[in-house]
C-alpha positions in Angstrom: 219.0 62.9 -81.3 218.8 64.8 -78.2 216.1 64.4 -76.0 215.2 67.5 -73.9 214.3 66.5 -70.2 213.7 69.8 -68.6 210.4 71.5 -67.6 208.1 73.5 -69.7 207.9 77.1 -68.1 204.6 76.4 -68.1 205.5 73.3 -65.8 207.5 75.4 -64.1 204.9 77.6 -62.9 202.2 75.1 -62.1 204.5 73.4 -60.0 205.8 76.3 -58.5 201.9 77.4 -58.0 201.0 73.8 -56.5 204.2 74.0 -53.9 202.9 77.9 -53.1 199.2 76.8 -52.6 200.3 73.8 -50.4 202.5 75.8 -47.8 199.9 78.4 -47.7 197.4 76.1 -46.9 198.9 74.9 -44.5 199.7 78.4 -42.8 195.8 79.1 -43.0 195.4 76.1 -40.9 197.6 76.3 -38.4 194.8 77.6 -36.1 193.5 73.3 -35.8 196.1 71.6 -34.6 197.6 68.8 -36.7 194.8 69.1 -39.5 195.8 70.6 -43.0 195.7 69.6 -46.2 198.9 68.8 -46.9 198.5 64.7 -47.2 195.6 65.5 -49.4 197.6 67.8 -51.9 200.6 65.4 -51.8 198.5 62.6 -53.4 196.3 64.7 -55.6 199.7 65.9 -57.6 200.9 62.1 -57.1 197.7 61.2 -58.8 197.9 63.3 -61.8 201.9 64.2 -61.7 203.2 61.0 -61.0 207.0 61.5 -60.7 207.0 64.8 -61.3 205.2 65.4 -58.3 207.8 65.8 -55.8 209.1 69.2 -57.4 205.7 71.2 -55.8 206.4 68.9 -52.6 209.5 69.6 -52.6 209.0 73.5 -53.5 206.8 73.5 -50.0 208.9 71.9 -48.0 211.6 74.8 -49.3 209.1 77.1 -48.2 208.3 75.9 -44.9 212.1 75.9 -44.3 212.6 79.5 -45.3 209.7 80.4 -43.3 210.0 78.9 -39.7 213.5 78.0 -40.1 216.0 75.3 -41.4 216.1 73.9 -38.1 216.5 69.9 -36.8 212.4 69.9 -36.8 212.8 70.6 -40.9 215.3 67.4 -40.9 211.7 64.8 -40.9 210.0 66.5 -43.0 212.4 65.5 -46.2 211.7 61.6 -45.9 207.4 62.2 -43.9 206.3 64.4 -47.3 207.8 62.3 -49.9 207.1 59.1 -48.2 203.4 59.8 -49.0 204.5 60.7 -52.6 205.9 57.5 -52.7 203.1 55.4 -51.3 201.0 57.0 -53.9 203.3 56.1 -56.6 202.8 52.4 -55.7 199.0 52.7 -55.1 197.6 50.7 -58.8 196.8 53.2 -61.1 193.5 51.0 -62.4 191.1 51.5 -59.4 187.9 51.8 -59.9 186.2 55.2 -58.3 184.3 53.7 -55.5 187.6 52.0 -54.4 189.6 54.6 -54.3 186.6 57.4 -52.3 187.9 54.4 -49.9 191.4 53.4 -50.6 192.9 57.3 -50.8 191.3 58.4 -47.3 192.5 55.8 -45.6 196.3 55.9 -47.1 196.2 59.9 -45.7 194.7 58.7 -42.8 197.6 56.4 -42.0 200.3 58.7 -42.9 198.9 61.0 -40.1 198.3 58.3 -37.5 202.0 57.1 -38.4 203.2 61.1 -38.9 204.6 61.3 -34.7 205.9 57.3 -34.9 208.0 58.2 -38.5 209.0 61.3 -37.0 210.3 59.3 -34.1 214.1 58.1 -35.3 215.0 61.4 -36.7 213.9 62.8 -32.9 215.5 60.1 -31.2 219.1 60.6 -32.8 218.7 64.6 -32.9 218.5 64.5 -29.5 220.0 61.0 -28.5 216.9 59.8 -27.0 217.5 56.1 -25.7 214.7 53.4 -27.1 212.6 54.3 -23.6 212.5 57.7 -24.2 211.4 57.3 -27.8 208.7 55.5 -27.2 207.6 57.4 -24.5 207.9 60.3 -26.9 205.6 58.5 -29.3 203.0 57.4 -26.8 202.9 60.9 -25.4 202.1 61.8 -29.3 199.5 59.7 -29.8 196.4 61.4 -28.9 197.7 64.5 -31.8 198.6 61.6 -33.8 195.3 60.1 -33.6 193.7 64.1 -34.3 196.0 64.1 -37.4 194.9 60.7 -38.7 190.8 62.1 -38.1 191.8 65.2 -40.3 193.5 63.9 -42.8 191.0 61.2 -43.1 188.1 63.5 -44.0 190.4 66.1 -45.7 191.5 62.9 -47.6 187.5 62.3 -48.8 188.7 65.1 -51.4 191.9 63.4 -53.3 189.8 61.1 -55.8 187.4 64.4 -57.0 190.2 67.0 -56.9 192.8 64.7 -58.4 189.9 64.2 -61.3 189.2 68.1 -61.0 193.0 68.5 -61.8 193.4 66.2 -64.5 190.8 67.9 -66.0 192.4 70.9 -65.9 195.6 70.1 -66.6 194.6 68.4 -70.0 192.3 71.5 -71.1 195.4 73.5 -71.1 197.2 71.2 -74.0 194.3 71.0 -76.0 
């Protein structure tokens, strides 16, 4: 018996949808610096996708390429975005709602604060900074660091109800 492992069109299309809505969010924030909704996003599909996730992360990171460029800037972004997917994964599933209004601000909140530190290596050997110059480089970033952490902390308020929202939704469809 054959087991087929591919995605539904209909999976196709809501992931395709989710990785659309997440790069153009993140175009219609670019006005604030550092504060989108991208961490927020990441962990809400996490939430309800699970594995599956990382195709509409994956979809906007595609996007953003295509857009402004596969350039040596792109390079980070393919381990920052699905490090977050990741850290979701291994968040426990059981949590109880008032722990995780806590738990999944604070996780996007960190991935912010670390965003300029994580970004750091892939800097340092793109453009053979020595260990000074790094950390200089992520000192210097700390105060936008410190903006993106704030964002994504209250943006981040928004991942237990939305994920619910989507859940929701997502279920409604197969009834």
């Amino acid at each position: 018996m054959t087991r087929n492992t591919g995605l539904s069109p209909r999976e196709l299309t809501v992931f395709a949808m989710l990785g659309a809505l997440m790069f153009c969010s993140k175009l219609l924030m670019e006005v604030l610096p550092n504060i989108h909704p991208l961490g927020m996003l990441t962990m809400c599909y996490t939430l309800v996708y699970r594995r599956r996730a990382i195709i509409p992360i994956v979809i906007y990171l595609l996007l953003q390429g295509v857009y402004a460029g596969f350039n040596l800037w792109w390079l980070p972004y393919l381990y920052l975005w699905p490090l977050l997917w990741v850290v979701t994964l291994l968040l426990p599933r059981a949590i109880s709602s008032k722990k995780a209004m806590i738990l999944y601000p604070i996780v996007c909140a960190l991935h912010g604060l670390a965003f300029g530190t994580l970004y750091a290596p892939a800097q340092a050997l793109m453009y053979g900074l020595s260990l000074k110059a790094t950390i200089a480089w992520i000192v210097a970033g700390l105060p936008y660091d410190l903006i993106h952490a704030v964002g994504n902390f209250f943006v981040g308020l928004l991942v237990f109800p939305l994920s619910k929202l989507l859940s929701r939704l997502d279920r409604q469809v197969y009834r």
